[in-house]
Steps between C-alpha positions, in 0.01 A plus 500: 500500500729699302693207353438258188232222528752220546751627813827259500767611797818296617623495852883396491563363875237332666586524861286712779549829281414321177228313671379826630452641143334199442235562745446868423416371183246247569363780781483826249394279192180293740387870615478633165258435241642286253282339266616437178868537599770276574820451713812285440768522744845294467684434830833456408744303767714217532414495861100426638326796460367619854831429745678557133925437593560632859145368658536121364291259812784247406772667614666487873238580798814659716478780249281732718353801374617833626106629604257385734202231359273796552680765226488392161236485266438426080171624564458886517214631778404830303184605449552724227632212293298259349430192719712200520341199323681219807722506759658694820782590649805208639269546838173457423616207249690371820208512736283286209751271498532408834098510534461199258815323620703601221283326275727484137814554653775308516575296828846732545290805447218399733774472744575842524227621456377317832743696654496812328383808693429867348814593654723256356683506211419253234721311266537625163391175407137541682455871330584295152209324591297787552542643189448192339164397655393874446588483136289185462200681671540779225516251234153319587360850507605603159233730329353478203638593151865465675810237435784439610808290428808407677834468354740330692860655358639775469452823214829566327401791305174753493489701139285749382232404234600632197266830409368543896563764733792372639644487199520895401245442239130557502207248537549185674308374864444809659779311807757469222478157434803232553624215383684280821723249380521187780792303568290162387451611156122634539462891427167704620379786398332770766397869480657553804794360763576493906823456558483378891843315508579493859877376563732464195846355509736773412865498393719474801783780585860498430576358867229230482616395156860439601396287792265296287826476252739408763278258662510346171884499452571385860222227589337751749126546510322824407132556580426856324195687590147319466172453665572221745200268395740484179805346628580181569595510839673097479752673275668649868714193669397437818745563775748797292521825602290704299537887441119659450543876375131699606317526825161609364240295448684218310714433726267351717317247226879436458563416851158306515616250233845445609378440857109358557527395149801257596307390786577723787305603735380826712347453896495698767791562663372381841671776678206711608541801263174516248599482150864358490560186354733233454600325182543152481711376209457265270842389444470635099520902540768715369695728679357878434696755444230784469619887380318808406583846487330595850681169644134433595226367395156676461294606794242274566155599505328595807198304626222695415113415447496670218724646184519849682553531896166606597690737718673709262296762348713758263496808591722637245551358156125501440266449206401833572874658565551308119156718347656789640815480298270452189276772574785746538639392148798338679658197376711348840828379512519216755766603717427902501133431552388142589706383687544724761159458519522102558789526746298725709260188504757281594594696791196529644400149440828423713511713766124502559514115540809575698339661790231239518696190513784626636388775748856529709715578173285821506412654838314799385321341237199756464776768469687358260185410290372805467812658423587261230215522347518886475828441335401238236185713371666604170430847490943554492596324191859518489615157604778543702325749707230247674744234452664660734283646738321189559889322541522706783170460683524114472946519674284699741210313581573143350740248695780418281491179396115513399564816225363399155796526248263400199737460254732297724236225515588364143843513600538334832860421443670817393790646571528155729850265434521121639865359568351167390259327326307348819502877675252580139306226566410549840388834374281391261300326716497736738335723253275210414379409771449843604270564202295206508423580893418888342311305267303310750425808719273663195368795559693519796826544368580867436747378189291283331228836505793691373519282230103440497485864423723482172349192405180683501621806313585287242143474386450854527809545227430264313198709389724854512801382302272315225466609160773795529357576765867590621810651315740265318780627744320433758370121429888396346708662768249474816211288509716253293830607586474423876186523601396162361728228676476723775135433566520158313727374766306616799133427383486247219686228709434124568222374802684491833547155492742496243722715735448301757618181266790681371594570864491119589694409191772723608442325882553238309835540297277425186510933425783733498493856397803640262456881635394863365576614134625162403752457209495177287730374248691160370761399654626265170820375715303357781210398190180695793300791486620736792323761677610746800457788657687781589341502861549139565866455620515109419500327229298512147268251496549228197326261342419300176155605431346873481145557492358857432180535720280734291254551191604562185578903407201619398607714246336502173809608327697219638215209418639224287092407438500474069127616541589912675868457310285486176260823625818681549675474229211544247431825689179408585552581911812622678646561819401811715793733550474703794803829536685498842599815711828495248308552204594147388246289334429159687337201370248378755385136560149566379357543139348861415145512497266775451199487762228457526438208415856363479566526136906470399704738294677366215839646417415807289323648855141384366266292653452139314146451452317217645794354730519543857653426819469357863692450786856447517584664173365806667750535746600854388155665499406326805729432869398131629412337202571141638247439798129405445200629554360573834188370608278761658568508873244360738549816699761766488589726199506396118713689320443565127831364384398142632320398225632747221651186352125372427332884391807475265443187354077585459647835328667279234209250452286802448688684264558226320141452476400787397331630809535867673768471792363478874572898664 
C-alpha cells in the first residue's frame, strides 16, 4: 500500500452511493494484504446509512420506484474488481426473500413481496429495505484490521489540517488530512473525504419565493419543491381544489397520497377494455388541478421483460460509431454528430415495428425497408439532406396517420386550443389511455420502440458525453438545452398503471388538467393561486393550496446545505463552469472534478488533495447521475455505463487506499 500505516477516510452521505464506497472499501482492503495496517472509516448521516434519506423502509409503500425489481443493484458484478464481501442485486435479494418466506421482514413488506414479480415495480420503501439488509450483511463480514463508525448528523464544515497537502504546505497524510466539524459537537479527523451527498435542499427561485411569501401574507398554502416522502401530506384539506405544478415523476407520488392515501380506491373498470380502471372515492380527495409545460404528463413506460426491448438493436449510435470519433481525434458535438446518429435509430425502430404490427399502413413493406434503410446509413452527413430524403420515402410509402413525428411525441398537445376546460380533459385521457394501451402492446407498439430506441441510446451516451467527452457548447445548449426533457419525458416516465389511474381520476372528476405552457401567479384580490393557459379558452383554475410536484434543484450553487456552502466559500471545491455557443460562461449544476478517480477542484483551478466525489454532485462530468445501478441482465446486452456508478465508487476506495487504479 502506498499510504501511512493507520488509513482514516470519511464518507459524508451514507445512502446507496455512500454505501457503495463503503463496500469497495471492505472489498479492495479484504483482497489486499494488510497485516499490520489499519482502517477507520466514519459514516457521516443523519439519515440510516444504507437507504440513507430518499430509500427510508418507513416511508409510504405507494411510492413506486421508476425501474423494474430486476435493475438495480449496490453490488457491482465485475470481475476485474475485487470481490464483494455479501450481497446481490434488488433481484436476487428478492428471490431469497420470498424463498424463506420473508423471514426478518416486516409483515407490510412480506406482503409485497408475496406479490412482487421481476417485472413489477417495487416501492421505494421495499428497495430501502434492500439496502438496509445488504448493509447488515457487509457489516457481519467486516475484515480484519478495519472499523467503522456511524454518525448520525450532519458535517457542517470539512477544513484542511493545518501543514497537509491540502493546505498549500508540505508534509501532512499523504490524502491531505481534514478536520470535519459535526453538527453535534464531535469533530473527526481523516486523511481523506467522500462527499456522496445525494439530494440537497437548495434556495428556491424568485417565483417560488414570492408564492411561499404570499401564501404567508394571505392564509394560502405553499408546498415548495421536496422529495415527497418529506411532506406531510395531512397538511392538504381534504375536499379543496388543489393546484399541483409538475407532471414528472412527482406528480404521481403526489396524486397517490391525495387519492389511495385518503382511502380511494382503483378496480377495473368492468367495461371490457384491459387496463382501464375506475376510481372509487373516498369521500376525502381534493380536487386536482394538474399543469406542466407539455400539458401532459410523462409517457409511461412500455411493458417490457427487460430494461431494453429485446427487439431493438442500434444500428447507429454505437459503441463502436463512439471509438470511431476517438480514434479520428474528434471530439462530437451531440446534435452535429450523435444525434443524427440516434434519430436514425429511432426511425428504424418505428417503422420497422411498423410494418410488422401494422402491415396495411405500409403495403410495400419490403420496398420501403430496403429503401429506408439505404437512406439512414450515414454515409451523407448533412442533416437536412437525409432528413429529408427519408421524409419523402415515408409521405410515399407510409399511410398518413401512422408517420413517426418523433419530436411530436413529447408534445402531444401542440399547436392544439380547447374552448373549455372539459374539451382539455377529454383530451388528456384520450392521450392516456392511448399510451397505456401502447404501453400494454410492448414490443408491439411501433412508438413505444421509437422511444425504446432513445431510451437505449441513452446508455450508449452516457459513456460518449462523460468526462468531456463532448464540447461545452454542445452539453449546455444541446444535450442539456433540449435534448434532456426531451428524452426525460418520453423514456424516464411512471409504470403504466399510473396512467391508467390518472385517467380514472379524471373519469372521475377527482383530476383536471390546467393546459400547455401554464402561467401561475396570485391573485391577492380573490386571496388563490391562479393558473391558465393560453390554449384553454375557459377559465383559470383557482385554488387555496399550490403544491410544486418535483425534487429539489440540484444545483450545487443553489444548495442551502452549511456543509458544501462551507467547501465553497473556503475555496476548497467549486462549481464547474461550462462556455455556451455565445461565448458566455455558465455555471453548471455539478461540482468540477478532475477524473479519474473523481477528485474536486478547489477554486484556484487545482485539485484538493484527498477529497472526492460521487454521484449527484457529478452531474456536470457525467449525464444521468440520478438512477442506480443496473444489475447485469439475465440475457440481453450490458452496457458499460450500467454500473459506472459502482467502478467509480471502487476507483475512490482504491485511491484512497493507496492501491494502483483497475485499467
Amino acid at each position: 500500500m502506498g499510504k501511512s500505516q493507520n488509513i482514516r477516510v470519511g464518507l459524508i452521505g451514507a445512502g446507496p452511493r455512500g454505501t457503495s464506497v463503503l463496500e469497495r472499501l471492505l472489498a479492495n482492503w479484504a483482497a489486499t494484504e494488510t497485516e499490520a495496517r489499519s482502517l477507520h472509516i466514519d459514516v457521516v448521516d443523519p439519515y440510516p446509512a444504507g437507504p440513507g434519506h430518499v430509500w427510508q423502509p418507513e416511508q409510504s409503500r405507494l411510492y413506486l420506484m421508476n425501474t423494474q425489481s430486476f435493475y438495480p443493484t449496490l453490488i457491482p458484478e465485475d470481475e476485474q474488481l475485487a470481490p464483494p464481501l455479501a450481497g446481490g442485486s434488488f433481484e436476487q435479494w428478492r428471490a431469497e426473500k420470498r424463498a424463506s418466506g420473508g423471514k426478518g421482514l416486516s409483515p407490510e413488506e412480506r406482503a409485497e413481496l408475496a406479490i412482487l414479480a421481476s417485472h413489477d415495480f417495487p416501492s421505494r420503501a421495499l428497495y430501502g429495505r434492500y439496502l438496509r439488509s445488504t448493509l447488515e450483511e457487509l457489516l457481519e463480514r467486516v475484515p480484519a484490521g478495519v472499523e467503522i463508525a456511524f454518525h448520525r448528523c450532519h458535517a457542517v464544515a470539512a477544513r484542511p489540517l493545518p501543514g497537509g497537502a491540502a493546505d498549500g504546505l508540505p508534509g501532512g497524510p499523504p490524502g491531505g488530512g481534514f478536520d470535519v466539524e459535526l453538527d453535534n459537537g464531535g469533530r473527526l479527523t481523516v486523511d481523506s473525504l467522500v462527499l456522496s451527498l445525494g439530494h440537497l435542499e437548495s434556495r428556491l427561485n424568485p417565483e417560488q419565493r414570492s408564492f411561499r411569501e404570499a401564501a404567508g401574507e394571505l392564509g394560502l398554502l405553499y408546498f415548495p419543491p421536496a422529495a415527497p416522502a418529506d411532506v406531510d401530506w395531512a397538511l392538504v384539506p381534504d375536499k379543496e381544489t388543489v393546484l399541483v405544478r409538475g407532471m414528472g415523476l412527482n406528480f404521481f407520488d403526489v396524486m397517490g397520497q391525495l387519492t389511495e392515501g385518503r382511502g380511494g380506491q382503483f378496480v377495473a373498470a368492468g367495461d371490457g377494455l384491459p387496463g382501464k380502471l375506475k376510481y372509487l372515492p373516498s369521500g376525502r380527495e381534493p380536487k386536482i388541478f394538474a399543469a406542466s409545460r407539455r400539458g401532459t404528463p410523462y409517457r409511461a413506460k412500455a411493458g417490457l421483460d427487460g430494461y431494453y426491448p429485446k427487439s431493438v438493436r442500434l444500428r447507429y449510435l454505437t459503441e463502436g460509431a463512439i471509438e470511431r470519433f476517438a480514434a479520428a481525434g474528434i471530439q462530437p458535438g451531440f446534435d452535429h454528430d450523435l444525434w443524427p446518429l440516434l434519430h436514425r435509430d429511432a426511425l428504424w425502430a418505428y417503422y420497422s415495428t411498423l410494418v410488422v404490427s401494422e402491415p396495411v399502413a405500409v403495403p410495400e413493406a419490403t420496398e420501403f425497408l430496403a429503401a429506408l434503410e439505404d437512406l439512414l446509413q450515414p454515409h451523407a452527413h448533412a442533416t437536412g439532406r437525409w432528413e429529408n430524403q427519408v421524409a419523402e420515402l415515408v409521405a410515399n410509402h407510409v399511410a398518413a396517420s401512422r408517420r413517426l413525428d418523433l419530436l411530436g411525441l413529447a408534445a402531444p398537445l401542440a399547436a392544439r386550443s380547447f374552448a373549455s376546460r372539459k374539451e382539455l380533459d377529454a383530451a388528456v385521457v384520450d392521450y392516456l389511455d392511448d399510451d397505456a394501451r401502447r404501453s400494454a402492446l410492448g414490443e408491439a407498439d411501433p412508438v413505444k420502440m421509437a422511444i425504446g430506441a432513445l431510451h437505449t441510446g441513452r446508455a450508449i451516451l452516457k459513456s460518449a458525453v462523460a468526462d468531456g467527452g463532448i464540447t461545452d457548447e454542445s452539453w449546455v445548449g444541446e444535450l442539456r438545452g433540449w435534448f434532456e426533457s426531451f428524452v426525460e419525458g418520453l423514456a424516464s416516465g411512471p409504470p403504466a398503471v399510473r396512467a391508467e389511474q390518472l385517467a380514472a381520476l379524471a373519469r372521475a372528476g377527482v383530476a383536471s388538467f390546467v393546459g400547455p405552457d401554464p402561467r401561475f401567479n396570485v391573485d391577492r384580490g380573490r386571496g388563490v393561486f391562479r393558473a391558465v393557459s393560453a390554449w384553454v379558452h375557459d377559465d383559470a383554475g383557482e385554488a387555496k393550496t399550490l403544491i410544486e410536484a418535483m425534487s429539489p434543484a440540484n444545483r450545487v450553487g443553489a444548495s442551502v446545505s452549511p456543509f458544501l456552502r462551507q467547501l465553497l466559500a473556503d475555496g476548497l471545491v467549486r462549481p464547474k463552469v461550462m462556455m455556451s455557443a455565445e461565448g458566455m460562461p455558465v455555471q453548471t449544476s455539478g461540482l468540477d472534478v478532475e477524473a479519474h478517480p473523481y477528485r474536486l477542484v478547489g477554486a484556484n483551478g487545482s485539485v484538493t488533495p484527498g477529497m472526492y466525489a460521487l454521484g449527484l454532485q457529478l452531474s456536470s462530468a457525467q449525464w444521468g447521475t440520478a438512477i442506480a445501478a443496473e444489475a447485469r441482465p439475465s440475457d440481453g446486452r450490458a452496457y458499460r455505463s450500467g454500473q459506472r456508478t459502482l467502478r467509480d465508487a471502487d476507483e475512490i476506495a482504491r485511491d484512497m487506499l493507496g492501491l494502483p487504479l483497475q485499467k
